[in-house]
C-alpha positions in Angstrom: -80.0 17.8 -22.5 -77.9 21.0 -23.4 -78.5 22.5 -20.1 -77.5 19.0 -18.0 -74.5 18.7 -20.4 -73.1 22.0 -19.0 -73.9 21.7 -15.4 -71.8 18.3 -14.8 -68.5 19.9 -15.5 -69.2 22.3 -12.8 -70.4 19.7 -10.2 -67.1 17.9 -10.8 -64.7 20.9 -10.7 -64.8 20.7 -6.9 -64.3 16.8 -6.9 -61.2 17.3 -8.9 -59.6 20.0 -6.6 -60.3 17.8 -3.6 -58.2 15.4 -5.4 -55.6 17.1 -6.4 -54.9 18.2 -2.5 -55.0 14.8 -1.5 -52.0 13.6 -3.9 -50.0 16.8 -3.2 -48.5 15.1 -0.6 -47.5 11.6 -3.3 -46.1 14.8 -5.7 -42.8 14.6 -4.3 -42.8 10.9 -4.3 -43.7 10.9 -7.8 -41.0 13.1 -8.7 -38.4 10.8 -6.6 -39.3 7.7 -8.3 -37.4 7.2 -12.2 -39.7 6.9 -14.6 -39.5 7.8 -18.4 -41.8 10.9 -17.9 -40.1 12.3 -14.5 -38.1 15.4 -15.6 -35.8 14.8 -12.5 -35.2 11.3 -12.5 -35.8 9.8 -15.9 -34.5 6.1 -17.2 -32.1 6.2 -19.1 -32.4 4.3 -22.8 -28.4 4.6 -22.8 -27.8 2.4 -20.5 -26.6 -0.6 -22.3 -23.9 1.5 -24.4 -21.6 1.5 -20.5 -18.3 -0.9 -22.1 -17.5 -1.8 -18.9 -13.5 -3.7 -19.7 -13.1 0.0 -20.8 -13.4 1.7 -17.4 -10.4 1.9 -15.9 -10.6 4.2 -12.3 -6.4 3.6 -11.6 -5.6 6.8 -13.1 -5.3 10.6 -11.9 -8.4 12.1 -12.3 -7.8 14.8 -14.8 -9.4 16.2 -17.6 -8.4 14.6 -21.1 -8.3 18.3 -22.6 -7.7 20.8 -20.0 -5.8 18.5 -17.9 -8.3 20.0 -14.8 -8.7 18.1 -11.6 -12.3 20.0 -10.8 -15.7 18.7 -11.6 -14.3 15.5 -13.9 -16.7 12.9 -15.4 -15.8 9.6 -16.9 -17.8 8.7 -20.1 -18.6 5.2 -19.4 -18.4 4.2 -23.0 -15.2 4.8 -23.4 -13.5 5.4 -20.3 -12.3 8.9 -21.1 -12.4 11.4 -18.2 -13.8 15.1 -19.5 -14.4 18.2 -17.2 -18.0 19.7 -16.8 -21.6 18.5 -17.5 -23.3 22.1 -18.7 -23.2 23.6 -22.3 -19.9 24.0 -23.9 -18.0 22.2 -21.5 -15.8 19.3 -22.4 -18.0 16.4 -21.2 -20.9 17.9 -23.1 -19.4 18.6 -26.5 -17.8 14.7 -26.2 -21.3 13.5 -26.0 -22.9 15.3 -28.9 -19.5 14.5 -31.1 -19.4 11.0 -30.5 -22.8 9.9 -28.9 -21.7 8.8 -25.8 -24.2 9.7 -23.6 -23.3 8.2 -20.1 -20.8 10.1 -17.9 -20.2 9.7 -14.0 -19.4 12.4 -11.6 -15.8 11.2 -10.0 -16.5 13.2 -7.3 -20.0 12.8 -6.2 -20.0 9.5 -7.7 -23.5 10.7 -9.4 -24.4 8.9 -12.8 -25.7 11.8 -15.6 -26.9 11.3 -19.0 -25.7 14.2 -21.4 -26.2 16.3 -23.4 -30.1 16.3 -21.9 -28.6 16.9 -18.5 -30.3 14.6 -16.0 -29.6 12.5 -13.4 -29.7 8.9 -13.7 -30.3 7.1 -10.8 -30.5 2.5 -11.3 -29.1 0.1 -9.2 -27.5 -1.6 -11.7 -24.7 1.0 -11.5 -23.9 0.4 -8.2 -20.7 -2.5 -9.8 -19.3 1.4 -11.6 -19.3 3.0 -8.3 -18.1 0.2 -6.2 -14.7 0.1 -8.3 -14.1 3.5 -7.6 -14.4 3.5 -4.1 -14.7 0.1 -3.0 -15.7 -0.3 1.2 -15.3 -2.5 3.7 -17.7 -2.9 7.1 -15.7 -4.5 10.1 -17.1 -7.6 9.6 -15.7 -7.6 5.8 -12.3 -7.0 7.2 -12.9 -9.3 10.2 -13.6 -12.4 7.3 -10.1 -11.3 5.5 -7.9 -13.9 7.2 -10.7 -16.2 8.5 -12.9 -17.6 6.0 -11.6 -20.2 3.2 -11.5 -16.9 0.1 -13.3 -17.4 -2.4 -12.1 -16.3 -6.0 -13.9 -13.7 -8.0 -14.3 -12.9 -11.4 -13.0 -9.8 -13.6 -15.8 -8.5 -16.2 -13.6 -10.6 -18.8 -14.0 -14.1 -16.8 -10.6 -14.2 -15.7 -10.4 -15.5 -11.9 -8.1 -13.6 -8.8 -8.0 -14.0 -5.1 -8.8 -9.9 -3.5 -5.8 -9.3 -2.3 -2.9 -11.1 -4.7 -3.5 -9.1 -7.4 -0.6 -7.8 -10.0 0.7 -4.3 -9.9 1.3 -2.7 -13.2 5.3 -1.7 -13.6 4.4 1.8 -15.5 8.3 1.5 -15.9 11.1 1.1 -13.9 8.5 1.3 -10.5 8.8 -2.3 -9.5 11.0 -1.3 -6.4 8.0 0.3 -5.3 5.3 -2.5 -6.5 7.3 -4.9 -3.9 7.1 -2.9 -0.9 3.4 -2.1 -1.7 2.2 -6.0 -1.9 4.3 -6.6 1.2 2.6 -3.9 3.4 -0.7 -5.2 1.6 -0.3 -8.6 3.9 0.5 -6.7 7.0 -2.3 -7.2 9.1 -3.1 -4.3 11.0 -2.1 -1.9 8.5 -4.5 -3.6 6.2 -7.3 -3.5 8.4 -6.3 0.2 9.3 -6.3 1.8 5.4 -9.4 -0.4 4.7 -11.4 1.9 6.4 -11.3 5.7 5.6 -13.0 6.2 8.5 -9.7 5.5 10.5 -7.9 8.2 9.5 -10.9 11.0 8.3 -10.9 12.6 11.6 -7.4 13.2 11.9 -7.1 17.2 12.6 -4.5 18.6 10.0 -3.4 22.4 9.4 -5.3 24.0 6.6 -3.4 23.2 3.5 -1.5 19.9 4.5 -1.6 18.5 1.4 1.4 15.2 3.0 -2.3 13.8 3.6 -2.9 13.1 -0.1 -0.4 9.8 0.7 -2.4 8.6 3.2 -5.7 8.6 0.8 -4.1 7.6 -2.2 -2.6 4.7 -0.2 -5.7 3.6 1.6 -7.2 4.1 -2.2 -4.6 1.5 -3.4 -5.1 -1.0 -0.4 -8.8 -1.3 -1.2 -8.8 -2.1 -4.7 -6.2 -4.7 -4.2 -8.3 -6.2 -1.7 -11.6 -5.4 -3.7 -13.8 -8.8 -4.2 -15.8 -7.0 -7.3 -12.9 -5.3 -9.7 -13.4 -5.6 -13.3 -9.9 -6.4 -13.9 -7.3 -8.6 -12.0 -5.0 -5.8 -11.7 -4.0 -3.0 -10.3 -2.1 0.3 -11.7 -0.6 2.0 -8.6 -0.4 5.7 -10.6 -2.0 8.0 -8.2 -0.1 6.4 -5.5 3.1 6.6 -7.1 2.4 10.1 -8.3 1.9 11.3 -4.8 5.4 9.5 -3.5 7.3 11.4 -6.7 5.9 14.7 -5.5 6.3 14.0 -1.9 9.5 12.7 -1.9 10.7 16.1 -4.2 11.6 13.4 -7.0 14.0 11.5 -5.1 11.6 8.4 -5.7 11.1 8.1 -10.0 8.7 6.0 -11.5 11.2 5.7 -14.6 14.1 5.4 -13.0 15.1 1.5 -10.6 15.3 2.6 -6.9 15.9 0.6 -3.6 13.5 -0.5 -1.9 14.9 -0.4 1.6 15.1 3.6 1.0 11.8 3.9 -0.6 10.3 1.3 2.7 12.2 3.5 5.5 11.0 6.9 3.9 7.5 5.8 3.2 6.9 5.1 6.7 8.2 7.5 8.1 6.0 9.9 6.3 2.7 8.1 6.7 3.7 8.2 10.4 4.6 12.0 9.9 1.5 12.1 7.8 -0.6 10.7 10.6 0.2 13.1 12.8 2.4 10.5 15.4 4.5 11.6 17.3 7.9 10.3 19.1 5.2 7.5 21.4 4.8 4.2 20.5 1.2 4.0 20.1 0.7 7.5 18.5 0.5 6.1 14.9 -0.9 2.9 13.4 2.6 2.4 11.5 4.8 2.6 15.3 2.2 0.2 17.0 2.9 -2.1 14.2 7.2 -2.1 13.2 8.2 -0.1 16.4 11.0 -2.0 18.8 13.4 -0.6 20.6 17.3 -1.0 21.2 20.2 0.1 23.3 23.3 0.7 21.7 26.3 1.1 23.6 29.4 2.6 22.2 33.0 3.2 22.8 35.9 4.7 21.2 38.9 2.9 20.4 42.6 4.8 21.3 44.6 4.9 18.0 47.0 2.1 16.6 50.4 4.1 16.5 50.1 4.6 20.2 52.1 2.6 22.8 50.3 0.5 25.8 51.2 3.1 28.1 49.7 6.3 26.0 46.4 3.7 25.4 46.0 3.0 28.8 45.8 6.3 29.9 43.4 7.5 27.0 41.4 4.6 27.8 40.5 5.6 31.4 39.5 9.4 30.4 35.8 9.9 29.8 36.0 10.2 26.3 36.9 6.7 25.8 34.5 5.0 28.3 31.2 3.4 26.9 28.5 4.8 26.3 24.7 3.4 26.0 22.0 5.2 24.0 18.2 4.0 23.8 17.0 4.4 20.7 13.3 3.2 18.4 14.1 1.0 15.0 11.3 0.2 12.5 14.0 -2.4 10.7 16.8 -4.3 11.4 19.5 -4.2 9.2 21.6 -7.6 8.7 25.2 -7.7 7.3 26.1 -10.0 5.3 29.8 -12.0 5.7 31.9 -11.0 2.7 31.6 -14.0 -0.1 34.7 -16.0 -1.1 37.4 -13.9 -3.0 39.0 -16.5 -5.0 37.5 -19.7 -7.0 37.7 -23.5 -5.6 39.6 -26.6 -6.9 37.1 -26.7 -9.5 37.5 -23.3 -11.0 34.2 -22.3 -9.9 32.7 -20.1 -7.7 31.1 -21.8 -4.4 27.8 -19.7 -3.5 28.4 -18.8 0.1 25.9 -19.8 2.7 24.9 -18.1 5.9 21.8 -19.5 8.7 19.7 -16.2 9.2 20.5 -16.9 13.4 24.4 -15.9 12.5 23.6 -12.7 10.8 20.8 -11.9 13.7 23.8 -12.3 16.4 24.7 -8.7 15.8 21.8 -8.2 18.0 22.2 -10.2 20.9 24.2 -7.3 22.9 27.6 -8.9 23.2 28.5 -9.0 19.7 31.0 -6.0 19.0 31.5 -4.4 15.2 33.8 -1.9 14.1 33.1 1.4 12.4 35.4 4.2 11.2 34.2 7.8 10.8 37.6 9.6 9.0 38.8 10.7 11.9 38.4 8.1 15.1 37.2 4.5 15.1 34.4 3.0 17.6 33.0 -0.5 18.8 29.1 -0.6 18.6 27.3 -3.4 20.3 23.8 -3.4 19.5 20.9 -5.2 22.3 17.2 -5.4 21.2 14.9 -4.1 24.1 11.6 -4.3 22.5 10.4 -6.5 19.8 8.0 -5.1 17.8 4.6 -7.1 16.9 5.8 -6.9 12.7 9.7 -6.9 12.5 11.6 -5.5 9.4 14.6 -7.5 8.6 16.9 -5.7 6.0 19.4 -7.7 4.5 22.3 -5.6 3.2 23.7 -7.4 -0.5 24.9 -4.2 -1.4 27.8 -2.2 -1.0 29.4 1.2 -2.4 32.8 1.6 -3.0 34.6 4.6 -4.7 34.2 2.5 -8.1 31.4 0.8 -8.5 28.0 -1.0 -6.4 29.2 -4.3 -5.8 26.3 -6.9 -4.8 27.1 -10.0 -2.4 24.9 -13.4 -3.7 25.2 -14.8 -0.4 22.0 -17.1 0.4 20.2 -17.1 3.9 18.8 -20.0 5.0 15.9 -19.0 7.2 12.6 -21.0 8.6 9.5 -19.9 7.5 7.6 -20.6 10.8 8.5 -20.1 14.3 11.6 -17.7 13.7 12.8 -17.0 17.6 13.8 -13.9 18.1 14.5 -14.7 21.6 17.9 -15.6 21.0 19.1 -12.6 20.5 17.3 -11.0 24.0 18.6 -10.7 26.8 17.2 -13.2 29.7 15.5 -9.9 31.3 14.3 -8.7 28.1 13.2 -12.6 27.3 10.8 -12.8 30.0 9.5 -9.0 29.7 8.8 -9.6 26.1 7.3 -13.2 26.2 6.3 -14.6 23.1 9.6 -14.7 20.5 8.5 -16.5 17.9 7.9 -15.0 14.7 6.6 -16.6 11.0 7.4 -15.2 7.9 4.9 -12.9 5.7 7.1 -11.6 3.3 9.9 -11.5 1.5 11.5 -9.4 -1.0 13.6 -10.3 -3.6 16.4 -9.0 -5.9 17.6 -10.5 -9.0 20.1 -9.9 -11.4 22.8 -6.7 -11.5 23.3 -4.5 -8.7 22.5 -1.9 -10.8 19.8 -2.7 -13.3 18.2 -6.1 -11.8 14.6 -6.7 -10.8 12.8 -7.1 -7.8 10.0 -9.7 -7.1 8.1 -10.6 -3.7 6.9 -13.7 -1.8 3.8 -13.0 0.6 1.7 -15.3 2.0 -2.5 -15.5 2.1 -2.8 -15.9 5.7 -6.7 -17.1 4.8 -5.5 -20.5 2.9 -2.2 -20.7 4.1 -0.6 -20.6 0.7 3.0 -18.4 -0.6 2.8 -16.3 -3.5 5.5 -15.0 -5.9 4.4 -11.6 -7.4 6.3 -9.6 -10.3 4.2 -6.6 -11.3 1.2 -8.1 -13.4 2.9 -11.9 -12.8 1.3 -13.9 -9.8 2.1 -17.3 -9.4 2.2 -19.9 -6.6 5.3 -21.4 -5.3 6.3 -23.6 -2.5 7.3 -22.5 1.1 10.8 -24.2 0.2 11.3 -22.5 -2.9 11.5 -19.0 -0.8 14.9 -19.6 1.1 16.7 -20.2 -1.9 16.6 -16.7 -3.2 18.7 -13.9 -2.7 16.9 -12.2 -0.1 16.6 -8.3 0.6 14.0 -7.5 3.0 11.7 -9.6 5.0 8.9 -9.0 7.0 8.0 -11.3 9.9 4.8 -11.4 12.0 5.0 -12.5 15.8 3.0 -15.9 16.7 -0.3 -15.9 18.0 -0.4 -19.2 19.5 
């Protein structure tokens, strides 16, 4: 018995090699596959501490402690962003100190459970990662203005509609907030920042940092568009931080700016940004806003002259006209001056003005005055080109040596089927085609010229229905609501019918 105990083991030795080079190739399968006992990929027992109303992914990416922007990790039970992962870093001594043991990898977008160091790898994370950097396949984009939307729901149960979601005011921002919902609801813009893959391949010097705008915009566009964020809002603070440094703090996120300024310099530098150049088609932002004008311009003799002395001034070169082609990407509109002195009544009448009277200014024949301090010319002003999106800027406010004086004068506009061929030439008409424009935006200012606030109006092309948005406010209003405000700056999209 003794002797056939000790032979058997030595029989099987050879069985159990043969085995083992059979699974060698399943080793590496093994070790890909989570399991409790995988020292790679283990699961992870932590994973119902993640709080997710606590993440928050709005916010620059910095360190709580060192204030570092290089290998940061978000402990996803309680939102707090920490450099490192190894031994003494900031991440690891959070998660021995409080017990939080789930972190994520901003960068890599890798989930790691600390302080044992591994790498956690469940599907059920994929929500965390998706907020972060949410993306959108052609189709997804394709479906934005089709299909009937359908609402979704914030971890808390509150219900939005991607796209109309309120921006926070950190504090005096909401000049910006306005001109970022309205270039939210510009079609091709939209569709362009959607996708990173647009503007990735765009060669750059080394060290052109101007390119952090473009990300930190297309970053904004796609979480106000995201179907799966955990809140209903949107804070716009690494955007915003990127336009105070680009714009060497001309643009303040505590101080009220104008929009029109912050619109005008914001895309110009995308376009700058993008790489266009002076062509029509070399950035997305010219293909969509950029028209084209002729401005013809002569000077006019002085008063204290006789007939005689004008005469012969006026048949010098100097004083003949001259015609200069040149791009716009808005319009600006002036406004008549409003009533100086109260009716029978005692009260103040609030002038009225149809939007085709303030457009006139563009129909080539219409002359205005301007002064420079030395000589005075007459500028007539002919659109060429109409651009696909048009700008309209409506100027309420004006600077005199005292004080900024703001005019309340109402437009009344139409919502749909603007025509812009009015103002064209009959040459220019038929070049150009289809005139007729409907509204997608409109900006609003309330209150003092100098403090005030400003709110917008856009409409959800996919169900048709107008929005008013005020930071974090969103309600729905009615189409007719719109033209009674004091507008500032609308955006209107040609017809495709």
């Amino acid at each position: 018995m003794s002797g056939n105990a000790t032979e058997e083991p030595v029989e099987k030795k050879p069985k159990l090699e043969e085995s083992n080079k059979e699974n060698t190739g399943n080793e590496d399968d093994e070790l890909e596959t989570p399991s409790a006992f995988n020292p790679k990929y283990r699961v992870c027992p932590y994973l119902d501490t993640i709080n997710r109303p606590l993440l928050d992914f709005d916010f620059e990416k910095l360190c709580s402690i060192s204030l570092t922007r290089i290998n940061v990790y978000a402990c996803l039970v309680c939102g707090k962003y920490f450099q490192g992962r190894g031994t003494n870093t900031h991440a690891y001594t959070h998660s021995v100190a409080e017990a939080h043991h789930v972190f994520l990898n901003l960068q890599t977008l890798r989930f790691y459970c600390l302080p044992d160091n591994y790498e956690i790898i469940d599907s059920s994370l994929d929500d965390i990662k998706f907020v972060l950097n949410p993306t959108f396949s052609p189709a997804d984009i394709k479906n934005l203005d089709k299909a009937d939307p359908k609402y979704s729901r914030t971890v808390d149960g509150t219900l939005y509609l991607p796209g109309v979601v309120g921006l926070n005011n950190i504090k005096a921002n909401d000049y910006c907030n306005v001109v970022l919902h309205a270039l939210s609801h510009v079609g091709p813009l939209r569709d362009y920042f959607l996708r990173e893959q647009h503007y990735a391949k765009i060669k750059r010097p080394p060290g052109d940092s101007i390119f952090n705008l473009v990300q930190r915009f297309g970053e904004l566009m796609r979480k106000m568009w995201n179907p799966r964020n955990f809140k209903a809002h949107v804070s716009p603070h690494e955007m915003l931080q990127a336009v105070v440094l680009w714009s060497n703090k001309r643009f303040q996120i505590t101080e009220q700016g104008d929009p029109i300024d912050f619109l005008s310099w914001f895309l110009h530098t995308l376009h700058r940004a993008l790489k266009g150049t002076k062509k029509v088609d070399s950035s997305v932002i010219y293909k969509t806003f950029l028209g084209e004008m002729k401005i013809y311009t002569r000077k006019i003799p002085p008063v204290d002259l006789d007939d005689t002395q004008k005469s012969l001034l006026l048949a010098t070169e100097e004083y003949q006209e001259k015609c200069e082609i040149t791009n716009f990407l808005y319009l600006t509109c002036d406004l008549p001056p409003p009533p100086l002195f109260t009716d029978e009544f005692r009260e103040n009448i609030i002038p009225q003005v149809n939007l085709y009277q303030l457009l006139s200014k563009f129909n080539g024949t219409t002359e205005k005055e301007y002064k420079t301090y030395k000589d005075n010319f007459l500028k007539r002003f002919e659109v060429a080109r109409l651009p696909q999106f048009i700008i309209l800027y409506i100027k309420r406010f004006t600077k005199n040596t005292f004080f900024l004086e703001k005019n309340p004068t109402i437009v009344n506009f139409p919502i749909r089927n603007v025509d812009f061929g009015d103002i064209l030439s009959i040459q220019n008409r038929e070049k150009i085609g289809n005139c007729k424009y409907n509204l997608v935006a409109n900006i609003v200012h309330d209150g003092e010229p100098n403090k005030g606030t400003y709110r917008v109006h856009m409409l959800h092309k996919a169900n048709g229905q107008w929005y008013e948005m005020q930071d974090l406010h969103v309600t729905e209003i009615l189409p007719q609501m719109i033209t009674l405000t004091e507008s500032y700056i609308q955006i209107y999209e040609r017809c495709t019918e």
